[in-house]
Each structure stands twice: as C-alpha cells, then as structure tokens.
C-alpha positions as CSV (number, residue, x, y, z in Angstrom):
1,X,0.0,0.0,0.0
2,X,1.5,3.0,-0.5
3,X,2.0,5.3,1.8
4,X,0.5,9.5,1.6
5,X,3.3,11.8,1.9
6,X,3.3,14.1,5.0
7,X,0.8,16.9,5.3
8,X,3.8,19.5,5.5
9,X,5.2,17.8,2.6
10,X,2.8,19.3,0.3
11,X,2.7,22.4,2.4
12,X,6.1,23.5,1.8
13,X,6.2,22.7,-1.9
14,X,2.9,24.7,-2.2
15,X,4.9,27.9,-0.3
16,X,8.5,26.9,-2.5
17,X,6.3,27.6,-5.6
18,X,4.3,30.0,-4.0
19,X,7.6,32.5,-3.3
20,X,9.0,31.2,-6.8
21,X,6.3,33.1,-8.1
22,X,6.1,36.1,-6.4
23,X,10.2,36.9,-7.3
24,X,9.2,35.8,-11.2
25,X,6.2,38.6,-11.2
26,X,7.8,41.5,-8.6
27,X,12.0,40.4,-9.1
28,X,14.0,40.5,-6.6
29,X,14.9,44.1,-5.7
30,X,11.5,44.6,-4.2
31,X,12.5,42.3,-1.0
32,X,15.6,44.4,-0.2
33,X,14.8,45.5,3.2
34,X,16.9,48.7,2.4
35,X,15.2,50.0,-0.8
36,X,12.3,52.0,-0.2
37,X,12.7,53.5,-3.6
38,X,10.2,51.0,-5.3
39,X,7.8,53.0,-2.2
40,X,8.2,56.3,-3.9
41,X,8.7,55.6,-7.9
42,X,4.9,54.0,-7.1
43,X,3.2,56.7,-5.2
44,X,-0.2,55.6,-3.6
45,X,-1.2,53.3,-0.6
46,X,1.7,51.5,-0.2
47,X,3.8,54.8,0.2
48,X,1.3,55.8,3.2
49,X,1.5,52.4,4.9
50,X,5.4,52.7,5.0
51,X,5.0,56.3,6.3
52,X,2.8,55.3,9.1
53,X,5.1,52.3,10.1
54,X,7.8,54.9,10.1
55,X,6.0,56.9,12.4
56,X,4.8,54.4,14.4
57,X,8.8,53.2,14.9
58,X,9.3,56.4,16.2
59,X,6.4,56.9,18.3
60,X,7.9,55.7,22.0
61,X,5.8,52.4,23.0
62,X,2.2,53.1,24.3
63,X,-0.5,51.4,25.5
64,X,-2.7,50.2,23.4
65,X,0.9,48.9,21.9
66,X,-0.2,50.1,17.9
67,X,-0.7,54.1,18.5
68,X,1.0,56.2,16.0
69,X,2.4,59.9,17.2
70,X,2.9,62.7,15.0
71,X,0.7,62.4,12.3
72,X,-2.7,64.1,13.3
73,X,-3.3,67.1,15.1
74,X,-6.1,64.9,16.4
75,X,-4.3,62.7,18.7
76,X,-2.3,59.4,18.4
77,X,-3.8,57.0,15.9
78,X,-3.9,53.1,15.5
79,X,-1.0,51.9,12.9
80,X,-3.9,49.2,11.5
81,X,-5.4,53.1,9.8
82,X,-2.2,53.9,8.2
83,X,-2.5,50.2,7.2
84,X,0.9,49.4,7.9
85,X,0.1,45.8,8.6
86,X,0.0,45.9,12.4
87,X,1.6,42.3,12.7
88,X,4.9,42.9,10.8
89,X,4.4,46.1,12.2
90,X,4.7,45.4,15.8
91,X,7.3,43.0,15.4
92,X,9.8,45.0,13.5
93,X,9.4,47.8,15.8
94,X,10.6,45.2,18.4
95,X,13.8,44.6,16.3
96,X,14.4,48.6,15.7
97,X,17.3,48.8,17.5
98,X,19.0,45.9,15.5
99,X,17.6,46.8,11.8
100,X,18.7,49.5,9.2
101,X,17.5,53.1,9.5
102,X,16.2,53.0,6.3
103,X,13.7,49.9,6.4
104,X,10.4,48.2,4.6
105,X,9.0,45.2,5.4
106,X,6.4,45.4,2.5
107,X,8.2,43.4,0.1
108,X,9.2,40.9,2.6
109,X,5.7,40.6,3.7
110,X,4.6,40.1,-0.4
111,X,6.8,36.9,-0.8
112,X,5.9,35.4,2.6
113,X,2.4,36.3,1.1
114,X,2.7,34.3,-1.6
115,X,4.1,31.6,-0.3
116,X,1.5,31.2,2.3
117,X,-1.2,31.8,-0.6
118,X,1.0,28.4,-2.2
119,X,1.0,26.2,1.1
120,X,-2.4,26.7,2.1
121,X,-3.5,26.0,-1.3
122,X,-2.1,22.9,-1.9
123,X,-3.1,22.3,1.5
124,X,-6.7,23.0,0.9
125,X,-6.4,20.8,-2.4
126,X,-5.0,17.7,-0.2
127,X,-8.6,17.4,1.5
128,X,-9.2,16.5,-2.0
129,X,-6.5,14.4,-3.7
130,X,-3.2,13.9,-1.7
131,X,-1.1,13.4,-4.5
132,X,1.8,15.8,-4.5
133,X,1.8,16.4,-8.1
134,X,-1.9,17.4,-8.0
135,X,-1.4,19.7,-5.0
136,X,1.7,21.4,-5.8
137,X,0.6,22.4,-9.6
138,X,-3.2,23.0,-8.3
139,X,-1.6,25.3,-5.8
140,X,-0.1,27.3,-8.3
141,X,-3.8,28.8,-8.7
142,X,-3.9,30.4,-5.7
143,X,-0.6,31.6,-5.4
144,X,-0.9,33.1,-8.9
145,X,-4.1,34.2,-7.9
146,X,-4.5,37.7,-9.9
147,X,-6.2,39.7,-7.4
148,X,-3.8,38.9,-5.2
149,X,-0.8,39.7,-7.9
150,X,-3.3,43.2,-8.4
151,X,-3.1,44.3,-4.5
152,X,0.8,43.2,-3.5
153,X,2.2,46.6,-5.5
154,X,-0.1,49.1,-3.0
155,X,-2.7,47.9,-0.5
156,X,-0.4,45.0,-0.3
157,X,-2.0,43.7,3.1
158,X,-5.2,42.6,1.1
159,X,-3.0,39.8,-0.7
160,X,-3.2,37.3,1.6
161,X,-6.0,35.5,0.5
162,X,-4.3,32.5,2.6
163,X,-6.5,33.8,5.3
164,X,-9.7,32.5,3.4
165,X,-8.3,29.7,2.4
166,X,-7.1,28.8,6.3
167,X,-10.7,29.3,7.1
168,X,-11.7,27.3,4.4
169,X,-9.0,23.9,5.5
170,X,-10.9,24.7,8.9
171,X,-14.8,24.3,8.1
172,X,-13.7,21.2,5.8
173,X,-12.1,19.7,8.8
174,X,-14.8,19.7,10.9
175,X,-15.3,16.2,12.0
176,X,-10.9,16.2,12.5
177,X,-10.6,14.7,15.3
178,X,-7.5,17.0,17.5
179,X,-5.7,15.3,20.4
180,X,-6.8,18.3,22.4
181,X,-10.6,18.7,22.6
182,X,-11.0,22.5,22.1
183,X,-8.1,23.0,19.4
184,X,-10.2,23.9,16.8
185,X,-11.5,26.1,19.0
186,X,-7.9,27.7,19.5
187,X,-7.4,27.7,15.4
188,X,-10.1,29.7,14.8
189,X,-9.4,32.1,17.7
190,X,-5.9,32.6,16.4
191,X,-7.3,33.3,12.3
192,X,-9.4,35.7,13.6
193,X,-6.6,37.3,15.6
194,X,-4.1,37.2,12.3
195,X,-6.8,38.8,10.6
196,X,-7.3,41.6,12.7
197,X,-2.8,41.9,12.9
198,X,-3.5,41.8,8.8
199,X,-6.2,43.7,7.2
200,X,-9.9,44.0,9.4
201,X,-11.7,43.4,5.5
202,X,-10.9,39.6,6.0
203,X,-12.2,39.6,9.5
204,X,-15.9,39.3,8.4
205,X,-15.0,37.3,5.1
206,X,-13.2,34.7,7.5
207,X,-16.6,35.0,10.1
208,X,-19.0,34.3,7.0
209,X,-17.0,30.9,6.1
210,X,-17.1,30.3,10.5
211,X,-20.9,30.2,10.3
212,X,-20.8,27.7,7.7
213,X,-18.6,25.7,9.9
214,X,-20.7,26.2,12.8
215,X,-23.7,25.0,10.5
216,X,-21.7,21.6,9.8
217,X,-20.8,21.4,13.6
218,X,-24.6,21.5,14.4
219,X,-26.3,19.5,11.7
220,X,-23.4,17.0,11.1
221,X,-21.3,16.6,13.6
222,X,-24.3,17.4,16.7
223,X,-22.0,19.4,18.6
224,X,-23.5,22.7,19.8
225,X,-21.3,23.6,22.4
226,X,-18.3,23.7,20.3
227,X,-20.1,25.9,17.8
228,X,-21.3,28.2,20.0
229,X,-17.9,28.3,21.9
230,X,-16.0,28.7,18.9
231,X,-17.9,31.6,17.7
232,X,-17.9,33.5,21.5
233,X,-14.1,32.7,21.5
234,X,-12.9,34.3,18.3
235,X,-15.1,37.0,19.4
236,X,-13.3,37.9,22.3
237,X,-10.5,37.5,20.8
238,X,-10.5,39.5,18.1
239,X,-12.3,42.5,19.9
240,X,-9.5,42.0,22.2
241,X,-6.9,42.4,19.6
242,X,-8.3,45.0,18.0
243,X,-8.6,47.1,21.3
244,X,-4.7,46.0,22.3
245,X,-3.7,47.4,18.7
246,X,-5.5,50.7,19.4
247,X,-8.8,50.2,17.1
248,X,-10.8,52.0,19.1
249,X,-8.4,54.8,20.2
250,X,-9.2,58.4,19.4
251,X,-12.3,60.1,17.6
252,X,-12.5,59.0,14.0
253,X,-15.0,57.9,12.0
254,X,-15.5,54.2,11.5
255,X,-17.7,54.5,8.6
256,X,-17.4,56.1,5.4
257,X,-19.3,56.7,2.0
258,X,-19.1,55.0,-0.6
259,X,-20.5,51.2,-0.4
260,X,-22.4,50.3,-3.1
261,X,-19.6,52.2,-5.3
262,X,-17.2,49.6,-4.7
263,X,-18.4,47.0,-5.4
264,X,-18.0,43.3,-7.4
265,X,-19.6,43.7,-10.9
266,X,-21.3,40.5,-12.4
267,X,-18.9,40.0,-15.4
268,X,-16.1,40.1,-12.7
269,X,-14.9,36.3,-12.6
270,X,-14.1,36.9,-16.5
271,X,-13.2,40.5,-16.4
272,X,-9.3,40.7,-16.5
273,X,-9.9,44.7,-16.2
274,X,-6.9,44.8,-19.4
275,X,-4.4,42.3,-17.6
276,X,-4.8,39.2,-19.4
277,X,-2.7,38.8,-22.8
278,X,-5.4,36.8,-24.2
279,X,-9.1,37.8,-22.9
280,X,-10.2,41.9,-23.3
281,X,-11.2,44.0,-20.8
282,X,-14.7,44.3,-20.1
283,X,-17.0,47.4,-19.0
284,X,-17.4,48.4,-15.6
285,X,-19.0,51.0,-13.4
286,X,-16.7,53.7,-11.8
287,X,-15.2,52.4,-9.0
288,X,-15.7,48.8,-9.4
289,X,-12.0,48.3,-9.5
290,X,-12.4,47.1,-5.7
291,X,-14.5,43.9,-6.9
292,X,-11.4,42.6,-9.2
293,X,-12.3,39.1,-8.7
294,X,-10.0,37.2,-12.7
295,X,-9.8,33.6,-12.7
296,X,-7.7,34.0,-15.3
297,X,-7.8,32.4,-18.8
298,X,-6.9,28.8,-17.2
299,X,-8.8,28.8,-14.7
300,X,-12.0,29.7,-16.5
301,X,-11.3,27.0,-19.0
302,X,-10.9,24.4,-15.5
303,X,-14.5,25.7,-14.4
304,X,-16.0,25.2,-18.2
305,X,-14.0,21.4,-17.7
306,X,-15.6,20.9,-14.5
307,X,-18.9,21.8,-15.1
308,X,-18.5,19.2,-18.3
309,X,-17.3,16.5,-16.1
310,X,-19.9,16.8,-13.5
311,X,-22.9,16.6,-16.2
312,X,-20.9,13.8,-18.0
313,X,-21.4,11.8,-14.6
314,X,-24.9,12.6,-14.0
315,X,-25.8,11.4,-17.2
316,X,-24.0,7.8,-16.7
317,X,-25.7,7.2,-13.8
318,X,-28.9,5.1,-14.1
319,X,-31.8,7.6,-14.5
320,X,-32.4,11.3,-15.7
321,X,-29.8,13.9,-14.4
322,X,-32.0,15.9,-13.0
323,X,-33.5,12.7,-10.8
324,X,-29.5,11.9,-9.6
325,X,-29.3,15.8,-8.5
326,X,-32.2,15.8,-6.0
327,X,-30.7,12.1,-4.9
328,X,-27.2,13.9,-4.4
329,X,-28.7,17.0,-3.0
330,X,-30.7,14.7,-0.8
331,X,-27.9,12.6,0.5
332,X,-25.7,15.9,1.1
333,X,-28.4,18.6,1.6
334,X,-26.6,20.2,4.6
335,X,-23.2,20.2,2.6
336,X,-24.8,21.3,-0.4
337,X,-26.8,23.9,1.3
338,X,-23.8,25.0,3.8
339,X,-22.0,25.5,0.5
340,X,-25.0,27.8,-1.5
341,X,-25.0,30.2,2.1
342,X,-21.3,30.7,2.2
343,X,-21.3,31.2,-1.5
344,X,-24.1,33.4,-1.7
345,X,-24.0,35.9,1.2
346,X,-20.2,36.7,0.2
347,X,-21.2,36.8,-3.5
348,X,-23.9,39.3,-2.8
349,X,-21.9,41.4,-0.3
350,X,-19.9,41.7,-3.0
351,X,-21.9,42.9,-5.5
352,X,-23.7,45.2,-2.8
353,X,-27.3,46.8,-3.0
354,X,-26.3,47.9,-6.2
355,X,-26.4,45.2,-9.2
356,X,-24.1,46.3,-12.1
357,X,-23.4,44.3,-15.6
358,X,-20.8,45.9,-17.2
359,X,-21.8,49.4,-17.1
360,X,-25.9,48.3,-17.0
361,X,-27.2,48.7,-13.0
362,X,-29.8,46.2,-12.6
363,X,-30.7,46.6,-9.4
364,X,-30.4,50.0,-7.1
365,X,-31.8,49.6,-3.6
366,X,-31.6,52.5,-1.3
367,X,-30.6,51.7,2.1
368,X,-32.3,53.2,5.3
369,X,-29.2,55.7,6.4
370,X,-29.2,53.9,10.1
371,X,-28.3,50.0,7.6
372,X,-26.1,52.2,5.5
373,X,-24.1,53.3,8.3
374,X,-23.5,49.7,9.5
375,X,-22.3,48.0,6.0
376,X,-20.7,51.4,5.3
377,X,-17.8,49.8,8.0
378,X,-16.9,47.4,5.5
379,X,-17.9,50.0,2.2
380,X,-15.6,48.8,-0.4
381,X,-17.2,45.3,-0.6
382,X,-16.2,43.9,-3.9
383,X,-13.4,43.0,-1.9
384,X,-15.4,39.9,-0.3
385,X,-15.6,38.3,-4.0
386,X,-12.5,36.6,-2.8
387,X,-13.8,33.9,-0.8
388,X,-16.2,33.3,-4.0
389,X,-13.6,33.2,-6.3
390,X,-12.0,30.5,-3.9
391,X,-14.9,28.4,-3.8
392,X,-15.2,28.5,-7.4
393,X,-11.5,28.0,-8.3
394,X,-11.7,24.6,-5.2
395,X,-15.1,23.5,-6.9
396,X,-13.3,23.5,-10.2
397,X,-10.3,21.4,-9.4
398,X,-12.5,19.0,-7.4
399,X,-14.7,17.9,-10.6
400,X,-11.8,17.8,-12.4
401,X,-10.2,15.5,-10.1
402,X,-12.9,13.2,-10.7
403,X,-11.2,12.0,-14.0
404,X,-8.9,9.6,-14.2
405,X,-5.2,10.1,-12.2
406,X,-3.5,10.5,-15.6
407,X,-6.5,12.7,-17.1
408,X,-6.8,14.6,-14.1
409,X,-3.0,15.6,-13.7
410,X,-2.7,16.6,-17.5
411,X,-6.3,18.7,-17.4
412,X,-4.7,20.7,-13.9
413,X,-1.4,21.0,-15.8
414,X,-2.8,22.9,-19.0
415,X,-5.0,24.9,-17.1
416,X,-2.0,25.8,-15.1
417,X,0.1,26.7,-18.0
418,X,-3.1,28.9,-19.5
419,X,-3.3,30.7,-16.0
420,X,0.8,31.6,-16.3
421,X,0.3,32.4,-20.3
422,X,-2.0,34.6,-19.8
423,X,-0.5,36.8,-16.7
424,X,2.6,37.0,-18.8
425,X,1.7,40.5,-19.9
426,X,1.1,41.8,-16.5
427,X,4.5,40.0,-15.1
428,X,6.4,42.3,-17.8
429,X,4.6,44.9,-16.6
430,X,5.0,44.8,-12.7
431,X,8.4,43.1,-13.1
432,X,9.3,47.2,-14.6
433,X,7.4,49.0,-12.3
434,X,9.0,47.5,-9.1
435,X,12.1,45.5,-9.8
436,X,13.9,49.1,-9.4
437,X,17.2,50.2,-7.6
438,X,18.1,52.3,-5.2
439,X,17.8,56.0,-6.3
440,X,15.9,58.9,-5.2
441,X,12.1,59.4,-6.3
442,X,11.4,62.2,-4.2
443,X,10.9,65.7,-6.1
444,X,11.2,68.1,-3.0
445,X,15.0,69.2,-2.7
446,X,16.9,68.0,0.1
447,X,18.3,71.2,0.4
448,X,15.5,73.3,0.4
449,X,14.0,70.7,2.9
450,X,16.6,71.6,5.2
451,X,16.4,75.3,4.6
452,X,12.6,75.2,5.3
453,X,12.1,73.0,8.4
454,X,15.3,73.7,10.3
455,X,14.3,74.3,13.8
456,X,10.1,73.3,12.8
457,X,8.2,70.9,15.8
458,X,5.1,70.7,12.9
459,X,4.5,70.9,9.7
460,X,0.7,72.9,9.0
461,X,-1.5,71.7,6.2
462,X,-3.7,75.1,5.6
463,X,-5.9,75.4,4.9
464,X,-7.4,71.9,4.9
465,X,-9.9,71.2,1.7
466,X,-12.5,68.5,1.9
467,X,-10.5,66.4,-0.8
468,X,-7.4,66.8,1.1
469,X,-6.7,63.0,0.9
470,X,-6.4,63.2,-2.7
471,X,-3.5,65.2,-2.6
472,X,-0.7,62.0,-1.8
473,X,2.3,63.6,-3.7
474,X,2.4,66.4,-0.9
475,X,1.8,64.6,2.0
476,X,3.6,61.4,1.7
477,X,6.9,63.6,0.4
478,X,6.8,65.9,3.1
479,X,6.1,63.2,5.3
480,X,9.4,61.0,4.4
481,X,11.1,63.8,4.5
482,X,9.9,65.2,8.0
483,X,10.1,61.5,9.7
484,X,13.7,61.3,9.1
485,X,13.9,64.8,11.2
486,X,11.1,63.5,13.9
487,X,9.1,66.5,12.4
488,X,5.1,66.3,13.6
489,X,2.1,66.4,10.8
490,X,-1.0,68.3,11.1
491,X,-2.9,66.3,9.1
492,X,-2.3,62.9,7.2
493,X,-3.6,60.0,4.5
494,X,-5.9,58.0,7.2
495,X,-8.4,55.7,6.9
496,X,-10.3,57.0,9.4
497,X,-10.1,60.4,10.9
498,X,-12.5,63.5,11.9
499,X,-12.1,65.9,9.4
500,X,-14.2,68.0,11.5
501,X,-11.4,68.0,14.2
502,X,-8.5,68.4,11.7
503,X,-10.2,71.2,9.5
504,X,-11.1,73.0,12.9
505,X,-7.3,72.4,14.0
506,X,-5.8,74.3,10.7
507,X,-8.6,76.7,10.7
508,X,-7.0,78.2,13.9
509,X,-3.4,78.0,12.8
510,X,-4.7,79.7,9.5
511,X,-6.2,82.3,11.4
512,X,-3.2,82.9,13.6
513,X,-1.2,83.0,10.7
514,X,-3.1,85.7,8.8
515,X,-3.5,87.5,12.2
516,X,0.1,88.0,12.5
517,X,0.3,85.2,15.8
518,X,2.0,82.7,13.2
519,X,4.1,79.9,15.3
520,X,7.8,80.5,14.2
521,X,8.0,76.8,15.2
522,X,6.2,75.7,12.7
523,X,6.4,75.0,8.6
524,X,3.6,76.0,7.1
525,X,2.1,74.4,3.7
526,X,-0.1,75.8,1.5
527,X,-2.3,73.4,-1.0
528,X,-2.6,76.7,-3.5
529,X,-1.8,79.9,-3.9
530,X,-4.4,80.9,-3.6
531,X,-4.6,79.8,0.5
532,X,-1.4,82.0,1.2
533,X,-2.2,85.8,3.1
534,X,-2.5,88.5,1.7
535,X,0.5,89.9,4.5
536,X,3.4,87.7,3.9
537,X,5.7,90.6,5.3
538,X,6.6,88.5,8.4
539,X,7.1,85.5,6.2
540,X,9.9,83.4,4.6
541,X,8.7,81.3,1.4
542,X,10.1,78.2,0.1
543,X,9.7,76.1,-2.7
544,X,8.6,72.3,-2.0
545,X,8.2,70.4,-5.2
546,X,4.8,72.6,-6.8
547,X,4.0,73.1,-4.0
548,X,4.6,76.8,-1.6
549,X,5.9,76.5,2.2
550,X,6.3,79.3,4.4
551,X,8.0,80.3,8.0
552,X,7.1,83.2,9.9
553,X,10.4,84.9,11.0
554,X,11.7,85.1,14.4
C-alpha cells in the first residue's frame, strides 16, 4: 500500500512555488529591506503604509501597543489606519534597534504572502487528492491568484487570500478529530486574531466561512457547544486584539461613504480589467476596481472542464440527471446547502445593494441611512468576491479530479500553463514598475528641505480642503522627509479620521497666521496659492516640489 506523503510535505512545496512566483512577477529588488525607492517611484497606498510604520517606529511604546504619534493634530492614531500591517508592524518595531534606518517590510511581507497563498493551497487541495503532483501544480492557482498579484504593489496587506483559504481547511475539517478537545476552537481564535494583525476586510470574510462551519458542527457533527464556543471565542479575541492594537483609540470615523460604489460587478470572474494577454477587458462601473475578482484564462477553462465532467457523470448514472441531482442534494443537503449560504452571502456582499453588468445597473436599492451606516464599516465590498472566487476556483479542481489520475493531472497542468500564459503581460509589466534600484524618487529638494524646516516641531497643512486625501504627492513627500527629522504632521492619509477636528485644527493655525500670531516653530504648507495671506511681510517662502511653504520669522 502506498504510503500519503506528510501533510507538511505538500505544504512547503505549495509555499516553495508560492515564493517562486512572487520573485518571477515583482524580481528581486522589491524584497531588499533597504530600498524603499520602489515605495516612492509607485506613489499611492503602499507609500502611506510605510510612512505610518515609520511613524509608528518612532512613536515611544504606548499602551494600546499600535498608537502612532505625529501624524494628526487629532491625537495618536492606530498603525492598522495607516494600514501598515499591524503584525509585521509590531514586530519589526521590536527589532528597531538591530535593523537598518532605512527599512520596509512590505516586500518581505509580499513573498511570505505568496508563499503562504501556495501552502495553504495545496493544502486546501489535499482534502481533496493527496497526490503531491496534484497539489503542488493546483496550488499554483492560488498563489498566482490575480487579485492577489493586483493588490501586493499598493494595499499589499489585502493579498493574503491565505486567510480565506485557512478558514476554508478549517470548516472542511470539521469532523478532524484533535488530540486536544478545544483545538479547533484555539485555530479559529488565532485566524481571527491574524486577521485583525493583517487587514480587518478579512475579518468578516473569514466569520461568513465560521458560520458555515458552525452549521456543519450543528447539523453534522451534533456538537452545539463547540459551535457556539467557537464563535464566542474568536469574538473575544478579536475584539481584544483590535482594542490591544489601538482600534478603538481616538475620535475618528469608523464609517465612510461609498458602499455600493465599490463593489464586485457580475462579469467580474471573466473580467481581467486589461491584464490578461489573451481575454479583453470588459465594462465596468466607476469604482468597481475594488471587486477585481479574474480567474484568469486557465482557470475559466478548469470551471468550463468541470462543469463538463460533472454533467458527463450525472448522465452515466442510471436515471435522468436531474433525478440523480435531487438524490445527491438529498444525500448531502446540509453540505450542499452550507455551501450555497457561504457562496451566496459573500457573492452578494460583494456585488452590494447595487447590481451592475458591465456598465448596466440592474438593481439599485436604497438603504435606510441607520443599515447604511453599519455596512458602510466594511464599504468597499467587492473586496469579499474573494472567498467566492476560492470556492469556485476549489469546486473546479475537485470535478476535475474526478477524472482519471493520468486525465486529471494533464487537465490541472494545462489549465496551469493557460493561467501563467496569460498573466505573462502583466508580469512584464509589474516586473518594470517594481524590480527598481536604489535612487531617489522624491521631487522636494533635500536642500531646500533643510532650509525650510530647520528648527520646525510641525508641519501645517492650511488650509485643509474636503478632498485633502487626494492630494498624496504632498503629503507622503513631506512626510518621508519630516520622519527622518522627527518632524510632527498636522494632518495625514488616514483611513479613518474626523475631518471636523482636523479642519477646525488648521482653521485656527490659519487664522493665527493671517492675524500675524504665526508659530515661528512651525512649517507651514499651503495646498494653492491661492490659500497663502494676503500679508506675507513676516514670512519666509520656500519652494517644496509645486507646492509653496512658508515660515514666519523670528
């Protein structure tokens, strides 16, 4: 008889192939510890998550242990609202006084991404076929997964999809039987912790797969206590985590506009949004970027085998298909229906109260402002069309498996090869826009830097417009600039904040200013021109980038 290889085994090929990857589409350069350049050539999210975990390195420990200092006149902030990926985060700030001045963790984090995408895929494909061949090829699906490829560049914490897929290993494993009664308990007490350390937008995805698991615990397995003690434990601990990290320190806004906007559109498992070589790019409505949900060319091709395979068997069978459906669905109805709710809620949080095919809306329901508040927590919800798009992609390779061994192996295998034919494109692509050296990205002269904020405690953001956020180029280069010299920020790229506090904050330093009580401690910025008094006749002006600064004289 032969024997099944070990379970870590197929793991660590899965995580080999995973990283293998990751260096193929992003190079190597990216993983440097020491370049931040690739930060500031690509402007955007990822340049304000590496700001705030500078400032939160230099913020003196605290407790709750993630506060950030320095970068709102409105108090100390969590790090997990710079998104600076509060586990890598913590730790690193730990190691500060044995790492490099100038350190990133982001690519780091991207390839252990990756390869954790890799091993818990092939380990998620073992509870189907324990061959090693199967699982480390099939993993290469969800480690070349392109949404994932599509976030690592700027909101690179929302590429590990292995969260879903952990949760995933878990529900399938519900009848495991653990030499300690209540470790499944512990497993899905610790996801739910990782996912609050790693991006809060999986802690609900993660929750919707627990109730399925809870469902198959009930109905299956007849144990209600563990359910219910599962749930109340990774409760706890996650609220707990989230209040040790800071989540609920300060006075910022928890919701914000703007769900139902970005959202999952219903072409979006074929939609490469122009980064497949061989399928267009469909229509979408604005915003809908959020809901990027590709299979990719191979994939789709797997799903289109798999759905062949399955009628192909139904029709073999003695009878109509339709009569050996109901007997399956009969046999397996809390599976099956398990399966449908996990499917289906996340599938239509993604796609939201507004129902959009290409750029058609078929559905538009208005939500009572009181419901819109609460989903508006979670607003860009395309994002959950991950855990759909794992289903599908896991539902795919299971029919398939039920060819033959040799049929099976040579259907994952071209499928495979599709998949990484048709990213080749968008490899080129982000292999150019990150694999970059050292060198300096950052318009504002150093010299004129130090002319302007010698001697500052602050820099002033005046005044501060609604759409203040949109204006990244000045804040994250003044900020990069004025971390290095432990330099204070009025205002900064959040996601969340009270505008109302911050506005009300540079109202009164404008109104100093043009008063003639201007702080000579502080460097004052200007978003126009137009902003700067009329009486500059106490004022020294300086040039940073486009944009005007100004000191009042001593």
């Amino acid at each position: 008889m032969k024997k099944d290889k070990p379970p870590i085994l197929t793991f660590l090929i899965g995580a080999i192939l995973g990283a293998i990857v990751f260096i193929w589409i992003f190079g190597i350069n990216i993983i440097d510890p020491t370049n931040t350049c690739w930060i500031f050539k690509n402007i955007g999210d990822v340049t304000q998550h590496h700001l705030g975990w500078v400032y939160f390195r230099n913020t003196p420990w605290t407790f709750p242990i993630g506060l950030t200092d320095g970068i709102s006149s409105d108090g100390m902030v969590s790090c997990m609202y710079t998104d600076s990926l509060p586990l890598f985060a913590i730790i690193f700030k730990l190691l500060s006084p044995v790492i490099p001045e100038n350190f990133q963790y982001f690519g780091l984090w991207g390839v252990v991404c990756f390869a954790l995408n890799g091993g818990m895929g092939a380990s998620l494909l073992r509870r189907i076929n324990p061959s090693i061949y199967f699982t480390s090829v099939g993993s290469l699906f969800y480690s070349a997964f392109f949404p994932s490829i599509n976030r690592v560049g700027q909101h690179n914490t929302l590429a590990a999809i292995w969260l879903i897929i952990a949760a995933l290993i878990l529900a399938l494993d519900h009848k495991k039987q653990y030499k300690h009664r209540f470790t499944s308990v512990a497993l899905w007490s610790a996801l739910c912790v990782l996912a609050t350390l790693v991006h809060i937008y999986f802690l609900p995805m993660i929750y919707i797969v627990m109730v399925g698991y809870m469902i198959l615990t009930v109905f299956i397995d007849k144990n209600r206590l563990r359910a219910v003690i599962t749930f109340g434990s990774s409760t706890i601990c996650s609220v707990l985590s989230l209040w040790i990290i800071g989540a609920f320190y300060g006075s910022g806004n928890y919701v914000d506009g703007g769900f139902g906007m970005y959202s999952a559109n219903l072409n979006t498992f074929f939609n490469s949004m122009g980064h497949s070589k061989y399928l267009r790019m469909l229509n979408t409505a604005r915003d809908q970027g959020e809901g990027y949900g590709y299979l990719g060319l191979g994939m789709l091709v797997c799903c289109f085998l798999g759905i062949i395979i399955a009628l192909s068997r139904l029709e073999r069978r003695e009878g109509r298909a339709l009569k050996n459906i109901r007997e399956y669905r009969k046999t397996h109805r809390v599976q099956i229906n398990t399966f449908l709710l996990v499917f289906i809620v996340s599938f239509m949080w993604a796609v939201s109260t507004t129902v959009v095919i290409n750029q058609n809306v078929l559905i538009d329901i208005k939500l009572p402002r009181l419901i819109l508040g609460a989903f508006s927590i979670f607003r860009a919800s395309g994002r959950f069309i991950w855990l759909p798009c794992m289903i599908v992609m896991t539902t795919a390779l299971w029919l398939v498996n039920k060819l033959d061994r040799h049929s099976a192996a040579a259907a994952v295998t071209i499928c495979v090869w599709l998949n990484i034919m048709d990213l080749r494109n968008y490899q080129s692509e982000l292999n150019k826009q990150y694999n970059v050296p050292n060198d300096n990205y950052i318009s504002i002269s150093r010299e004129e830097w130090d002319k302007a904020s010698k001697g500052a405690d602050e820099i002033i953001f005046l005044p501060l417009p609604q759409d203040y956020k949109t204006y990244m180029s000045l804040y994250f280069e003044t900020a990069a600039l004025a971390s290095e010299d432990k330099i204070k920020l009025s205002s900064f790229y959040l996601a969340r904040s009270d505008y109302d506090v911050l506005a009300e904050y540079a109202d009164e330093q404008y109104r100093l200013l043009t008063s003639g009580k201007g702080r000579s401690d502080a460097l004052y910025v200007f978003f126009t021109e137009e902003n700067i008094p009329k009486d500059t006749s106490n004022m020294t002006f300086y040039d940073l980038g486009e944009f005007k600064a100004a000191r009042v004289k001593k």
